[in-house]
C-alpha positions, 0 to 999 in steps of 0.5 A: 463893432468895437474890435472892428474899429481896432483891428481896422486901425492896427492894420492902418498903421501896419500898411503905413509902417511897412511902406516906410520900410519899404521906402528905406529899403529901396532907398538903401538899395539905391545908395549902394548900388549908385556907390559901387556905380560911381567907384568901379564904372564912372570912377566919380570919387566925388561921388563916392566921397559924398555918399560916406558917412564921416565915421566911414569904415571899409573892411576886407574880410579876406584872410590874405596876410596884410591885407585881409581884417584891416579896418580902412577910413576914408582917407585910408580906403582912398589912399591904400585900398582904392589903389590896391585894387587898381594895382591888382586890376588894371584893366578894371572890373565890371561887377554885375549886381546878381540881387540886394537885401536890404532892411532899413539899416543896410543892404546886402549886394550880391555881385559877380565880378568879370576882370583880367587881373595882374596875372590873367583872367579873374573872375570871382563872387561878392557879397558886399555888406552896407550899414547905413546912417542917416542916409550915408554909408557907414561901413563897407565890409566885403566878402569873396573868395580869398583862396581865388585872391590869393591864387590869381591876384597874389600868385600864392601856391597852394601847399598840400597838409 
């Protein structure tokens, strides 16, 4: 009976656990899906502003020269890589979300993205990572295809080795 009562009372408390999780979870999927919403379909800067932490740090993972590994601020995403983006894609970008991974520290959002950049169609994958804090987003870092950057945004040739 004795170790009835105890496993009845851990599994209680497992189920409890797991929910929370699972809370912030869906919670973190929210957060970051809703930010990507407000930056690239509603363009609501307020919006995205309000949703960053105040040690908010965005990188592109590319290794394009002078613009992949740059840690951006706040300030410096909205002056320089907000823009950027809006140079390179004028016509925008519609990034459909393929799924999410989330645990309670961040989330994973795998996106493809449709758009006709400076020079022509552009079409390319995302994985975006978010850690999140105290229900703000920390950091941003972004991952995709530079080689396609580079060719179709940046008009660099490839060079046989």
């Amino acid at each position: 009976m004795k170790f009835t009562s105890w496993f009845l009372l851990a599994l209680t408390l497992f189920a409890c656990t797991d929910n929370s999780v699972l809370s912030d979870r869906s919670l973190n999927i929210t957060l970051a899906q809703k930010f990507m919403d407000d930056l690239f379909v509603r363009g609501d800067m307020s919006a995205v502003r309000a949703a960053m932490h105040e040690d908010f740090t965005f990188t592109y993972m590319g290794n394009i020269e002078g613009v992949g590994g740059i840690e951006h601020t706040q300030e410096s995403f909205f002056n320089n890589h907000v823009p950027l983006v809006g140079e390179l894609l004028p016509e925008g970008i519609v990034l459909t979300t393929e799924y999410a991974i989330a645990d309670n520290q961040g989330v994973a959002l795998i996106m493809v993205g449709d758009s006709r950049g400076i020079n022509g169609e552009y079409d390319n994958e995302y994985v975006f990572t978010f850690k999140i804090n105290d229900g703000l987003i920390l950091s941003i870092r972004e991952y995709n295809s530079d080689l396609l950057v580079a060719t179709r945004l940046y008009m660099n040739k490839l060079v046989e080795l």
